[in-house]
RODO-2510 file (C-alpha; in nm, 4 decimals, decimal comma):
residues 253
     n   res          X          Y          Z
     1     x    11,4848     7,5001     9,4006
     2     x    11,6899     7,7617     9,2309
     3     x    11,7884     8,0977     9,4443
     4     x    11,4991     8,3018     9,3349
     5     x    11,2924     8,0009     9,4707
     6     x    11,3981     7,9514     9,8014
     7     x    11,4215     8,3554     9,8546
     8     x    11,0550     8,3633     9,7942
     9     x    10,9347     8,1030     9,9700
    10     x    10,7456     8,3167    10,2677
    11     x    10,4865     8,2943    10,5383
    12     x    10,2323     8,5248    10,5204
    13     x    10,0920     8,5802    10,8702
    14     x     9,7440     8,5972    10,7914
    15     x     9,5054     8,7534    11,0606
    16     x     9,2733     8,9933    11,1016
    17     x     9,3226     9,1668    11,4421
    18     x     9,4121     9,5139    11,3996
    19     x     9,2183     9,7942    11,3837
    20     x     9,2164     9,7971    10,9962
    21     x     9,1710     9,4622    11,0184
    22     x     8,8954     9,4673    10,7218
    23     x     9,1761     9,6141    10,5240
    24     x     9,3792     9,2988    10,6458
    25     x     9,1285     9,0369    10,5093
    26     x     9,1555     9,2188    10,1641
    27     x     9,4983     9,2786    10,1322
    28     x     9,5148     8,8900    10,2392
    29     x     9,3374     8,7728     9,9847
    30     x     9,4599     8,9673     9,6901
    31     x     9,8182     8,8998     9,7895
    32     x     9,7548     8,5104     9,7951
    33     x     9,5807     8,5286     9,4921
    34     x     9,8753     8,7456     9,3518
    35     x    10,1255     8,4496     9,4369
    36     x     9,9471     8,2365     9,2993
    37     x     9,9163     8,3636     8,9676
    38     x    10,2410     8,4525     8,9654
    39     x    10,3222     8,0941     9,0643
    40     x    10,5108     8,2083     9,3397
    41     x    10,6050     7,8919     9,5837
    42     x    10,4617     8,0930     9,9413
    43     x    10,3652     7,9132    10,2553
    44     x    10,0830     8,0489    10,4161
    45     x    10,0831     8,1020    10,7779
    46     x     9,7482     8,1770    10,9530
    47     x     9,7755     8,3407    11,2753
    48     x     9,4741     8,4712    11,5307
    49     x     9,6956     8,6851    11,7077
    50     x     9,8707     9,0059    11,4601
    51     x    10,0946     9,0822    11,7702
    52     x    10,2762     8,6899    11,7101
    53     x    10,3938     8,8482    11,3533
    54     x    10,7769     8,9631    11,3297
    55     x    10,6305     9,3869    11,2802
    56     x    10,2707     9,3177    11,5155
    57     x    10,0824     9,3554    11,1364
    58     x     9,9354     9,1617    10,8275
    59     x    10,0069     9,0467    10,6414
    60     x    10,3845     8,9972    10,6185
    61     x    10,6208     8,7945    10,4500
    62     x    10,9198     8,5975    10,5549
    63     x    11,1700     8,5203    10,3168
    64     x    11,5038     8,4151    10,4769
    65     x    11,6272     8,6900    10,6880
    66     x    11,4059     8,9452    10,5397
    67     x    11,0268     9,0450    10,6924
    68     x    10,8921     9,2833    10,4358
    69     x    10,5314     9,4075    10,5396
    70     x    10,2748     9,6459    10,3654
    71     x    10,1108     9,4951    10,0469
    72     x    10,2738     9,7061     9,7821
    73     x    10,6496     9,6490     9,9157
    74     x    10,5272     9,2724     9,8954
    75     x    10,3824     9,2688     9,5312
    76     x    10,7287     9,4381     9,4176
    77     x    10,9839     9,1684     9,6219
    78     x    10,7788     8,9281     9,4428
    79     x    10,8060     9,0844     9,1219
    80     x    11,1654     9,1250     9,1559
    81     x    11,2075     8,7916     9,2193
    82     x    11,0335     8,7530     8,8419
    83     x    10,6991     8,6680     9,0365
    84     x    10,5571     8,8830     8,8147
    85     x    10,1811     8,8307     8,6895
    86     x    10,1732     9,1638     8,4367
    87     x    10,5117     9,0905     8,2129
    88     x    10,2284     9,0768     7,9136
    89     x    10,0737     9,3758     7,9973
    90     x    10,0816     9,6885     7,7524
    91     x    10,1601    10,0762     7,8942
    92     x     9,8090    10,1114     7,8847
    93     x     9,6675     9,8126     8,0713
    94     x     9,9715     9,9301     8,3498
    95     x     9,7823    10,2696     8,3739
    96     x     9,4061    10,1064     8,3624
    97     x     9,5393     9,8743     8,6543
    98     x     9,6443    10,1555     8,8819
    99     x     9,3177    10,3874     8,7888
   100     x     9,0895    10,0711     8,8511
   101     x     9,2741    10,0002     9,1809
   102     x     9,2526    10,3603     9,3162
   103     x     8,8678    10,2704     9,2154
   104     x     8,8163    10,0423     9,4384
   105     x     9,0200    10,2062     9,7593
   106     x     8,8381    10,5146     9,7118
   107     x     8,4569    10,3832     9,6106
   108     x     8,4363    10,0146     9,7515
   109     x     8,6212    10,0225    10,0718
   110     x     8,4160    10,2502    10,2877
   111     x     8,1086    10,0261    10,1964
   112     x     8,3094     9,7288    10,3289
   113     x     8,4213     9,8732    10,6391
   114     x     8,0815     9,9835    10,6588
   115     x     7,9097     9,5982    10,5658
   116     x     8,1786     9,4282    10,8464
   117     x     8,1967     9,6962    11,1080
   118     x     7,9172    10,0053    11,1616
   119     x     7,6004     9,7390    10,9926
   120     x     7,4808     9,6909    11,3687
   121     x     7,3229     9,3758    11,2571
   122     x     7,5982     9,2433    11,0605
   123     x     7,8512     9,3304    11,3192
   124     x     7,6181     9,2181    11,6347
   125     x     7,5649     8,8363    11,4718
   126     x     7,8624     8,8090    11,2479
   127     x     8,1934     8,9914    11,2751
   128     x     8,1764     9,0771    11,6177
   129     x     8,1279     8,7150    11,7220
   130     x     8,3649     8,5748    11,4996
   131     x     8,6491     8,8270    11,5711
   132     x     8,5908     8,7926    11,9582
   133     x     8,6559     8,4165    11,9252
   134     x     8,9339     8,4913    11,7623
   135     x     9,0967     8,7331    12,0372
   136     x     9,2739     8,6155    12,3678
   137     x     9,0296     8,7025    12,6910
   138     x     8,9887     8,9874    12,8203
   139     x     9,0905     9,1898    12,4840
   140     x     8,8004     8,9742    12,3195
   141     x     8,5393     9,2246    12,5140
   142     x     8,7234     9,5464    12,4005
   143     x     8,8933     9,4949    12,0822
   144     x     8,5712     9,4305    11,8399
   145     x     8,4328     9,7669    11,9327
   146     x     8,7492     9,9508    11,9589
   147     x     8,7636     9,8371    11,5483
   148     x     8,3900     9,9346    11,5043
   149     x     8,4660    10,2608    11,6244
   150     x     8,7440    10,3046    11,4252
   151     x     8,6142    10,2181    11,1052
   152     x     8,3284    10,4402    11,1627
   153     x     8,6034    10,7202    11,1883
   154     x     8,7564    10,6345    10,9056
   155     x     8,4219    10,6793    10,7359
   156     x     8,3307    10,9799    10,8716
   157     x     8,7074    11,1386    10,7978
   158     x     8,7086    11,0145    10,4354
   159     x     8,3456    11,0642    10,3322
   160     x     8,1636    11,2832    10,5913
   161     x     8,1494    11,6682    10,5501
   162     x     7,9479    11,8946    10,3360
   163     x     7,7341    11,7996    10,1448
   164     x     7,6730    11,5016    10,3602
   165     x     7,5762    11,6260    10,7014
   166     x     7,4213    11,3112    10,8424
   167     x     7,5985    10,9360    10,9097
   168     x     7,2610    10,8244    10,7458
   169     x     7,3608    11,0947    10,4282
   170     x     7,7445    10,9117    10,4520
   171     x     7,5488    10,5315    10,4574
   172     x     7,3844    10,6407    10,1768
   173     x     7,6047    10,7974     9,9368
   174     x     7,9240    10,5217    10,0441
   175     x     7,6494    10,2274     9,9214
   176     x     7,5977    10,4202     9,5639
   177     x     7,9654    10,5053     9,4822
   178     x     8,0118    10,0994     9,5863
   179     x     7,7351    10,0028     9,3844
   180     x     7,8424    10,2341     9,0642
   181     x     8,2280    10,0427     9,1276
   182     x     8,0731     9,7073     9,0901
   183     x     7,8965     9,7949     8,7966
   184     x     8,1689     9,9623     8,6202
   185     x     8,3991     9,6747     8,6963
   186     x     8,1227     9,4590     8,5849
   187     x     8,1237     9,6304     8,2649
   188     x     8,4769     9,6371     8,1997
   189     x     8,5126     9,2170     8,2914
   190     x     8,2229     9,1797     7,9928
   191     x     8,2468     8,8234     7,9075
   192     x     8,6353     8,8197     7,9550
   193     x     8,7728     8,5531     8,1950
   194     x     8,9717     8,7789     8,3807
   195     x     9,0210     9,1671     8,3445
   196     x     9,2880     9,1757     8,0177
   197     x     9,1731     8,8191     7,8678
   198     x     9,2709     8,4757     7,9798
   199     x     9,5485     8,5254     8,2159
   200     x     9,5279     8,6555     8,5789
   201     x     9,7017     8,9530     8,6248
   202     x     9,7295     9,2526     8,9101
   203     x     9,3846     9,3642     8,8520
   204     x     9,2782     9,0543     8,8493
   205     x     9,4149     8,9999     9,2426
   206     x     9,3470     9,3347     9,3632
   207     x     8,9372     9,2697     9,2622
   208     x     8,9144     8,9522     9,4073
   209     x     9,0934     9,0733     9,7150
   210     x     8,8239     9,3440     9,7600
   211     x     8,5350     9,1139     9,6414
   212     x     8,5766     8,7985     9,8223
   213     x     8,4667     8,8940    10,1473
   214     x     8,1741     9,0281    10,0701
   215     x     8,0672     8,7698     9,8288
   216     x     8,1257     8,4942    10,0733
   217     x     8,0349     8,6074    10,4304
   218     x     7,6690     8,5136    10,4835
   219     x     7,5184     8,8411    10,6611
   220     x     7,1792     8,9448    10,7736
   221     x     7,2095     9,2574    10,6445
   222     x     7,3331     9,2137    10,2123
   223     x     7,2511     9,5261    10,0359
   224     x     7,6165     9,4997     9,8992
   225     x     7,5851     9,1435     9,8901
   226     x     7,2414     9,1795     9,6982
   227     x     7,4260     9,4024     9,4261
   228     x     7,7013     9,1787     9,3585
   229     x     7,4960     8,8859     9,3228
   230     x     7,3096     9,0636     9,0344
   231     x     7,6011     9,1073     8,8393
   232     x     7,6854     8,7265     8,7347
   233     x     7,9924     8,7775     8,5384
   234     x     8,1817     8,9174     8,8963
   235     x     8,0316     8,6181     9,0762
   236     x     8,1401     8,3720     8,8053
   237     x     8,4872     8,5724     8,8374
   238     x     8,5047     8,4863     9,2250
   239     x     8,4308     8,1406     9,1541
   240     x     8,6479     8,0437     8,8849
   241     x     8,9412     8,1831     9,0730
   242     x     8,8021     8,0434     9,4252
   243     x     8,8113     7,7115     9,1988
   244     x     9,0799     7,7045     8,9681
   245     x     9,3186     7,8794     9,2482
   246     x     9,2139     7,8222     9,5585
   247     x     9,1045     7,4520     9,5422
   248     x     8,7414     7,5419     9,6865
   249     x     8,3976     7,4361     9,5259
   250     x     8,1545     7,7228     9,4554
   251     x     7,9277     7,6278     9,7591
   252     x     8,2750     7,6016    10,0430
   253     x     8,2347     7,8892    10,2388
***
């Protein structure tokens, strides 16, 4: 392989263990789906424990002697290393990229810290149980509710307030700005393939990063779920690059 090639070959230390750990399972999966667009030759490393990675965090990438963590100082070593899946992009698709990504931080994250972590039926059956098998004994009993807690927080610091008194007020209003996100992400896909035509790009990544989750994880409780499912072009969108990229038939979980 030439030098760009061997300096980004990388491990990214996949795992979902720290208190922003639903953050962790996004920024995951749009950074995977990122290389591979970019046809960037990374080795992924799945770890259950974040504390075994080089900077105790995820995900993080290992190239040579250099352990570069935080998504967006990842997406720009692989872009300097002409890993770069927007070279075809105009000044204007740059700018839509960055408003619809600030979209999605600011209208479709609470509701999936909400879905994974304050649901009390989703977290009770699903991501409790499956994050405490996940965790060495005795943190296993303390760590799931420590990150309930703290996404609930996060919630309530970002969202709560005037003119939402109530958590039920928050639930609410978090569910219809996630809801009005899908739709107008829905409406900008149209019939496209991907976001700005045929080829995956940023965008691309950063949606299927934040809709992947919640599209796959089979909860009790799927008003989110429910939504997305409705709007077939963002399902078909998951699919094809679940497919095409990722090797897995619509039906793997």
């Amino acid at each position: 392989p030439s030098a760009a090639d061997r300096n980004a070959q990388a491990c990214f230390l996949n795992c979902c263990l720290t208190l922003a750990c639903a953050n962790q399972i996004i920024f995951c999966n749009l950074l995977q789906a990122y290389a591979k667009f970019a046809g960037a030759p990374l080795i992924v490393n799945t770890i259950n424990n974040s504390w075994s990675s080089p900077k105790a965090d995820v995900p993080v990438l290992i190239s040579e002697d250099i352990v570069i963590s935080q998504p967006a100082k990842i997406l720009n070593f692989l872009r300097k290393q002409r890993y770069n899946a927007d070279y075809e992009l105009s000044a204007k698709q740059g700018a839509d990229t960055l408003a619809y990504i600030a979209l999605l931080e600011e209208k479709l994250l609470p509701a999936l810290l909400h879905t994974f972590w304050v649901e009390a039926e989703n977290y009770c059956s699903v991501t409790k149980p499956w994050f405490a098998s996940r965790i060495p004994f005795p943190l296993s009993l303390y760590l799931p509710g420590k990150m309930s807690r703290e996404a609930l927080n996060r919630i309530l610091l970002t969202r709560g307030g005037p003119p939402l008194y109530s958590l039920t007020e928050v639930e609410a209003q978090i569910y219809r700005d996630a809801k009005e996100c899908l739709n107008l992400l829905s409406k900008r896909l149209g019939t496209s393939q991907f976001f700005f035509g045929n080829t995956p790009t940023t965008l691309d990544a950063f949606v299927f990063g934040f809709l992947a989750p919640v599209y796959k994880v089979c909860f009790p409780r799927v008003q989110l779920q429910e939504h997305l499912k409705e709007l077939t072009n963002l399902c078909r969108f998951c699919d094809d690059i679940l497919t095409c990229y990722f090797k897995l038939t619509v039906t793997d979980g």
